[in-house]
C-alpha positions in Angstrom: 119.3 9.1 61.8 120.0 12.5 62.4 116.9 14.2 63.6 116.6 16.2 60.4 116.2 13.5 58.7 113.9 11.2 60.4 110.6 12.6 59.2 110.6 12.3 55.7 112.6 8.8 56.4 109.5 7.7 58.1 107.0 9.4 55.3 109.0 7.7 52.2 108.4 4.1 53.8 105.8 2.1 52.5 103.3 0.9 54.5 102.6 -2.4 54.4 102.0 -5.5 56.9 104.5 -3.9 59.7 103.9 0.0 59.1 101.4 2.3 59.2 100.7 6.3 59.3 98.3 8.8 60.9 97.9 12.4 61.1 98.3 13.4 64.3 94.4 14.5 64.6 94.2 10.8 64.0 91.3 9.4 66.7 91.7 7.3 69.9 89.9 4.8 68.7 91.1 4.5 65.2 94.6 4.5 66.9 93.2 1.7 69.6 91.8 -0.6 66.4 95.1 -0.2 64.6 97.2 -1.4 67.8 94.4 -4.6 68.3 95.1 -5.4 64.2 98.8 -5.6 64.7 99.0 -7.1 68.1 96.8 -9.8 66.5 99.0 -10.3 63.3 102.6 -9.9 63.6 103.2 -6.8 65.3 104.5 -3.6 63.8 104.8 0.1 64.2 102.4 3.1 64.2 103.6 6.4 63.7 101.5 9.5 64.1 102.3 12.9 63.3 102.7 11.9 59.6 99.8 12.7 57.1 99.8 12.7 53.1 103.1 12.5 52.5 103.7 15.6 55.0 105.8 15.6 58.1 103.5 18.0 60.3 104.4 16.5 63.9 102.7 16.1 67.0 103.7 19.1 69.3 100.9 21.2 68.1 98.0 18.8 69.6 100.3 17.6 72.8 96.8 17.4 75.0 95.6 14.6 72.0 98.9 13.0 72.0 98.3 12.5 75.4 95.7 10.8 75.1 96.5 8.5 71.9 99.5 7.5 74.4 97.1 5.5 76.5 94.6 4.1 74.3 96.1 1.0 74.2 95.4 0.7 78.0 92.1 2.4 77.9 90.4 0.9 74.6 91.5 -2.5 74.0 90.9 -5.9 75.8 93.0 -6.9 76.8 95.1 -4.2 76.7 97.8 -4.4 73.4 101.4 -4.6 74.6 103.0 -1.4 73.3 105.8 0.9 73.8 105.5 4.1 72.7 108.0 7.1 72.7 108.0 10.7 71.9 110.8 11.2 68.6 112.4 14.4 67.7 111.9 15.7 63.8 112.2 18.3 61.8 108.6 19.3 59.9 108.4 20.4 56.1 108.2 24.0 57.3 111.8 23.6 59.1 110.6 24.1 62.5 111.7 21.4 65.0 108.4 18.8 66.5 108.0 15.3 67.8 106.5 12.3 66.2 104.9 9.8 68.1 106.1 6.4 67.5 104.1 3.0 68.9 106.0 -0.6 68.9 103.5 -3.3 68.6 104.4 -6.6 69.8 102.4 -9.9 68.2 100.3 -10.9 71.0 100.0 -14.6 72.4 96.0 -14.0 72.6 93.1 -12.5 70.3 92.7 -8.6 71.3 89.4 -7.0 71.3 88.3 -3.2 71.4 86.1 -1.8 73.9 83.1 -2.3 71.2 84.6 -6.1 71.5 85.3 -5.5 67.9 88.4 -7.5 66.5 90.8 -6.8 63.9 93.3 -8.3 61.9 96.1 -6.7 60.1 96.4 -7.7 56.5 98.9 -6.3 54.2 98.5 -2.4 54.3 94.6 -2.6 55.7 93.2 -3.6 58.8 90.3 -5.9 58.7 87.2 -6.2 60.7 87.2 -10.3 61.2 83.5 -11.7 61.4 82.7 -14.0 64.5 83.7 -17.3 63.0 86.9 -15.8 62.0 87.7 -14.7 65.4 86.7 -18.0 67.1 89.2 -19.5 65.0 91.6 -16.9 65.6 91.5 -17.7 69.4 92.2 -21.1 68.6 94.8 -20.6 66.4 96.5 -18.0 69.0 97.3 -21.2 71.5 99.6 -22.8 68.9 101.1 -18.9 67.9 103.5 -18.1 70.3 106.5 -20.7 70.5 108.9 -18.7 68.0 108.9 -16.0 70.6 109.5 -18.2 74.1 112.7 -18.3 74.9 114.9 -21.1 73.4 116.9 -22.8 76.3 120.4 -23.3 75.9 121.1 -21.2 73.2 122.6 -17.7 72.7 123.7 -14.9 70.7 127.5 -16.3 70.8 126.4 -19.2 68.6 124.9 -17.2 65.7 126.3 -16.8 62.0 127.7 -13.6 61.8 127.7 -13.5 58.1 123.9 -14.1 58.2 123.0 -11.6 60.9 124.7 -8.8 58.9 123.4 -10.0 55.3 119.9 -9.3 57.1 121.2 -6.2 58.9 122.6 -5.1 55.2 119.4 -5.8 53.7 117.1 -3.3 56.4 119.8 -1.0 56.4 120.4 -1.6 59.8 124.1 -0.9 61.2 124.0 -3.4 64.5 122.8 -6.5 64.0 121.8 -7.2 68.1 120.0 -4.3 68.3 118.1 -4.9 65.1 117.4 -8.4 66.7 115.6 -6.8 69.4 113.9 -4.4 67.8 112.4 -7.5 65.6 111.4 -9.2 69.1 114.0 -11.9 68.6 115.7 -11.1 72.0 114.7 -9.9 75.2 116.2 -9.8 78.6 115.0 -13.1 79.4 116.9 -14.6 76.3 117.1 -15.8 72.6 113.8 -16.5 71.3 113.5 -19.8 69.5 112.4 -17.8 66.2 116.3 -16.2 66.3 117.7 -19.8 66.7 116.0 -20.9 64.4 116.4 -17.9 61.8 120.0 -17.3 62.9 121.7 -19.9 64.7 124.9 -21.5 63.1 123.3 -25.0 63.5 119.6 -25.3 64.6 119.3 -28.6 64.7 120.8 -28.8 68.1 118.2 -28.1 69.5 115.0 -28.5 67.2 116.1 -31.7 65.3 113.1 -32.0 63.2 113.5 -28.5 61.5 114.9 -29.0 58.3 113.9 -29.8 54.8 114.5 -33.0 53.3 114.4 -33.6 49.0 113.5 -36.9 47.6 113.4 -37.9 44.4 111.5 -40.8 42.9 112.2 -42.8 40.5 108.6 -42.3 37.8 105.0 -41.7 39.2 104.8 -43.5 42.6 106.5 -44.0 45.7 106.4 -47.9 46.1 106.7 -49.3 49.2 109.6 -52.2 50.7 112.1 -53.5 48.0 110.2 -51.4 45.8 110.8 -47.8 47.2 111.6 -45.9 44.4 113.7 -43.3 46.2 116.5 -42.1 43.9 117.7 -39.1 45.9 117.6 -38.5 49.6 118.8 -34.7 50.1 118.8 -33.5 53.9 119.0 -29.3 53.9 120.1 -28.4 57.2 121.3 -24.9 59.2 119.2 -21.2 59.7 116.2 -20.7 58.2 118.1 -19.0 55.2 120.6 -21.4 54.8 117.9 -24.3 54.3 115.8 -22.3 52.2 119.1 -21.8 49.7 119.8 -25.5 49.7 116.2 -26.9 49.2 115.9 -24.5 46.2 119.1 -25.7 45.3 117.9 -29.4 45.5 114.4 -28.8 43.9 116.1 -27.2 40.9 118.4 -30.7 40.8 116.0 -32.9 41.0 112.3 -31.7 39.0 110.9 -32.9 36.7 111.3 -31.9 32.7 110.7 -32.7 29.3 113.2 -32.0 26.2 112.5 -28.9 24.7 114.3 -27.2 21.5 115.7 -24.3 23.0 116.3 -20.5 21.9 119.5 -21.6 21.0 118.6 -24.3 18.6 119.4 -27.0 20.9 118.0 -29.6 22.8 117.3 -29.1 26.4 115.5 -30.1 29.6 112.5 -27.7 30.3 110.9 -27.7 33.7 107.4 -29.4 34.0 105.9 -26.9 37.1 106.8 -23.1 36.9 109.3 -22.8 39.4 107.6 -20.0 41.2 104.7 -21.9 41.8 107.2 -24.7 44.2 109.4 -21.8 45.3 106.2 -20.2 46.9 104.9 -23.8 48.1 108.6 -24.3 49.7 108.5 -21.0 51.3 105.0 -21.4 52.7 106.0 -24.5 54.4 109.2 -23.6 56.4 107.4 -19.9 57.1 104.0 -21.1 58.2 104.8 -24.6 59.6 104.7 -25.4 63.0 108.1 -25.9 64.7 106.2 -26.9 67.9 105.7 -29.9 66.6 109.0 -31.3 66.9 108.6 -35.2 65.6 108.4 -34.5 62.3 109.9 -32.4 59.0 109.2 -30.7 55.8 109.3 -33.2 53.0 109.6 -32.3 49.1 108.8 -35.4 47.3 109.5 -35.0 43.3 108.1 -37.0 40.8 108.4 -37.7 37.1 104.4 -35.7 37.0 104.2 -33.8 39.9 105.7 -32.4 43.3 104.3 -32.6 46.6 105.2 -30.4 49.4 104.1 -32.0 52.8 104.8 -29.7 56.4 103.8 -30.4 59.9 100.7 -28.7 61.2 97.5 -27.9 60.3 96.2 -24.7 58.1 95.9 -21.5 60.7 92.5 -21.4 61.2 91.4 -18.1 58.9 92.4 -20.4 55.6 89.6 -22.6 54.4 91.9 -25.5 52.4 88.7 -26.1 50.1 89.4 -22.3 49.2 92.8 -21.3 49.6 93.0 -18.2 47.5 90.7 -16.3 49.6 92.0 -16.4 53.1 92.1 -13.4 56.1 96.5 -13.8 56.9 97.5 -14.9 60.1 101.1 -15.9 60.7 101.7 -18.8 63.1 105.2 -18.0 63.0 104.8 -14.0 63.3 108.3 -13.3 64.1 109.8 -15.8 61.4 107.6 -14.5 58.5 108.6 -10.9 59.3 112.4 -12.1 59.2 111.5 -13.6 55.5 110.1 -10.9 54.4 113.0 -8.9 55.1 115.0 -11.2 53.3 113.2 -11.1 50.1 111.7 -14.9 50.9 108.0 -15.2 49.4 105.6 -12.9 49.8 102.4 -12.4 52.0 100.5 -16.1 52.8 97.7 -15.1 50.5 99.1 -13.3 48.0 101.7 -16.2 47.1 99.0 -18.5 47.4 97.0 -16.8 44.5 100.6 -16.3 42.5 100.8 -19.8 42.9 97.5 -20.7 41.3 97.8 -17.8 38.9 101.5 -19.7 37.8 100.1 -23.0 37.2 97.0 -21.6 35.2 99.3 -19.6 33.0 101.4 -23.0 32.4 98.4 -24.7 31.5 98.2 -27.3 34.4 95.9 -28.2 36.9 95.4 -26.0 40.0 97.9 -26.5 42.8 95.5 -29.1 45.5 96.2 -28.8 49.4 95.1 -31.7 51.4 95.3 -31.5 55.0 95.3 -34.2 57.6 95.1 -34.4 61.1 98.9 -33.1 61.7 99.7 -31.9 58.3 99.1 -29.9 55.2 100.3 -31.2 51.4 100.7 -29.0 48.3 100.9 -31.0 45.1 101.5 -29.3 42.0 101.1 -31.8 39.4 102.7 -31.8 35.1 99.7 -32.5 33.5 98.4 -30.6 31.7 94.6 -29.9 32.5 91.2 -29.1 30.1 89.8 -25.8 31.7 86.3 -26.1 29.8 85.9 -29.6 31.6 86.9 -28.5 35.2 84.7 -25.2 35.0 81.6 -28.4 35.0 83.0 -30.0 37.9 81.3 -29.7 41.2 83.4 -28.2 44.2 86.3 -29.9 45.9 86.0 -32.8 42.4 89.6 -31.9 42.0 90.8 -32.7 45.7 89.0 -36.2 44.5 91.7 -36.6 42.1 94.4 -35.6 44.2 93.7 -38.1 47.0 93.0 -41.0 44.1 96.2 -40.2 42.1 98.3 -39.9 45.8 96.8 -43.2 47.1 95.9 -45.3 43.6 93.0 -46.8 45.0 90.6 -45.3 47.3 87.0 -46.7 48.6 83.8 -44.5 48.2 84.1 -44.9 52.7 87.6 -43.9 52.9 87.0 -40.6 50.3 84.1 -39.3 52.7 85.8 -39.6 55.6 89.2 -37.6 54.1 87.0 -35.3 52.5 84.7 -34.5 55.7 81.7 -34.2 53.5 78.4 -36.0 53.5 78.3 -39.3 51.6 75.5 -38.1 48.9 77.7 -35.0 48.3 80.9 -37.3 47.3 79.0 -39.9 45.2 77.9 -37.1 43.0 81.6 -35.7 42.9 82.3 -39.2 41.7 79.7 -39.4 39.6 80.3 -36.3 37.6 84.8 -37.6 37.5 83.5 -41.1 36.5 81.1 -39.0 33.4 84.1 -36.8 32.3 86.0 -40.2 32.2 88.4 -38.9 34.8 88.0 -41.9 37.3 86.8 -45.6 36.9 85.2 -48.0 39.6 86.5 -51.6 40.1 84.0 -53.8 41.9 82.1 -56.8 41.3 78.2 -55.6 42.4 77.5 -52.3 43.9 77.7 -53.6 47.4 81.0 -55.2 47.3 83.3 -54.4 50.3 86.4 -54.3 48.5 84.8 -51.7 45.7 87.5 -48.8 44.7 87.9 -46.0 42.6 91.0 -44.8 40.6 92.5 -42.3 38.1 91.5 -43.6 34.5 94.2 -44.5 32.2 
């Protein structure tokens, strides 16, 4: 932009996960924890010199801007990998200054201040994480950085021009290569495998297992040999964008409704779940799954009562599954979820996840359930209709109960423990009280039989 016009560019943005803006009396340190809270999210950019709405620059405190130039080397741990550069503006008054502007990069480990304090950048606020929270932080920061390393045998050349200048469109960007590389989708050592991924005309050359496939099933089960009731076996292929369009596409095909009398006085087929409650579970998945795990796919099985969304990878460690709609964002895929975002696709981890649950309350059904395994996470978002006065008396985690029982049929006391992680006194009360709403039956012949189950009440 001309450099009249860069200032009150830069005031009129929102801030948000990506952006933030200080005065330029703005402290070291604060300066140091806001560079830690985005090099441990997704990245971003920091821009100082800005304050209330007012363009006042930077020129008049150069000493201080000095010195917020090297706090990232002097006040965090290890030091935050940012650029930084001294931009030409015009202030309110008319008189000509500088801003300074800081590129964060997402880091590939947990960042720390000089007080060893960490921080986590979470929508327009950065967060002060508690220890547990940055233990699993650390852990989670090993399995964080594949969509940046470089993807081998792949370049710009291959890409879908059409898509790289919707997105470009979309920032208001006019080159789509350099707006790759200011996203950190290409360096001088190459193509990142987040830009194939997002970008490339066919990703699947070289990440097989990253697409989406839709299958439909014929009623409430899956069945198993001759009795597979697959009906529909939809494989959504290409960039991230591309897949995303065709699953939707699919899902909408393929869900499950009931015949309603319309507006128009006619018969017609009504959806069963809200379709932004799946649209956010689909979303989720292909944003937050992990591509490093390259034997296996995003599945979106559809019932006649329910869909299931299944993705490969665990839950980032800051979610607790037993509690999903509180959860401290962290992005395994930084560079992908800042590319969706971009594009209009979903909306911050946590807030969908609370849309989600706030969608599926409004429709009258039961809360969406997330059950996690030991390579995987599942969403099911089940028809039927639930009694809120009865599940307000259930204990904890009684609804996960369900989920598993209606997923597998039949389930021993043994096998619920052990997929639930929870003591075996805590379950058999769970049971108890879904057994005493007349949830959930036992089959057994004496209280010690061996091949004892429970299952859904019909």
């Amino acid at each position: 932009m001309p450099r009249k016009q860069r200032g009150r560019a830069l005031a009129s943005l929102p801030e948000d996960q990506w952006f933030d803006r200080k005065s330029a009396r703005v402290s070291r340190q604060s300066i140091a924890n806001l560079l830690v809270g985005m090099a441990n999210a997704e990245g971003g950019m920091i821009v100082a010199g800005i304050s209330g709405g007012v363009v006042e620059g930077t020129d008049s405190a150069h000493q201080h801007r000095s010195e917020l130039q090297q706090a990232g080397l002097d006040l965090t741990e290890p030091p935050v990998r940012a650029r930084h550069r001294v931009l030409a503006c015009v202030r309110d008054d008319g008189a000509s200054d500088h801003l300074l502007v800081f590129q964060v990069e997402p880091g590939e480990v947990v960042h720390a201040n000089q007080r060893d304090e960490v921080f986590l950048r979470v929508g327009d606020e950065n967060r002060k994480l508690t220890y547990r929270q940055r233990t699993e932080l650390t852990f989670d920061k090993n399995q964080s950085t594949f969509d940046g390393t470089v993807a081998r045998g792949a370049s710009v050349e291959s890409f879908d021009q059409q898509e790289l200048e919707i997105y470009a469109g979309l920032v208001g960007h006019t080159d789509p290569l350099r707006l790759l590389a200011a996203r950190g989708l290409t360096t001088r050592r190459g193509v990142s495998v987040a830009a194939v991924l997002l970008f490339d005309s066919y990703p699947q050359r070289l990440y097989p297992e990253a697409f989406v496939r839709v299958l439909r099933y014929r009623g409430r089960e899956r069945g198993v040999g001759r009795d597979l009731q697959v009906v529909v076996d939809e494989r959504c292929e290409g960039p991230i964008p591309v897949v995303l369009a065709t699953a939707i596409d699919a899902i909408r095909t393929q869900q499950p409704t009931r015949r309603a009398l319309g507006p128009e006085g006619r018969f017609r087929p009504v959806p069963l779940v809200p379709e932004e409650a799946w649209l956010e579970g689909l979303v989720n998945a292909v944003i937050h799954r992990s591509y490093s795990l390259g034997g296996d796919h995003i599945r979106v099985e559809v019932f006649d009562d329910r869909i299931e969304i299944e993705s490969p990878g665990r839950f980032p460690g800051l979610i607790d599954p037993g509690d999903p709609r509180h959860i401290a964002r962290f992005a395994r895929n930084p560079r992908i979820a800042r590319v969706c975002a971009d594009l209009r696709f979903g909306q911050e981890l946590g807030e969908g996840i609370r849309r989600m649950f706030q969608e599926m309350e409004d429709a009258g059904l039961s809360d969406p359930e997330y059950r996690q395994t030991s390579g995987s996470v599942r969403l099911t978002l089940s028809a039927v209709p639930t009694d809120r006065e009865l599940e307000s008396t259930l204990l904890p985690r009684s609804r996960e109960v369900l989920g598993m029982l209606r997923q597998a049929g039949q389930l021993g006391t043994g096998e619920i423990v052990e997929m639930l992680g929870m003591k075996r006194p805590a379950v058999l009360r769970r049971l108890k009280g879904l057994q005493e709403a007349g949830l959930i039956e036992w089959a057994g012949k004496s209280k010690k039989d061996p091949r004892a189950s429970w299952k859904i009440r019909t």
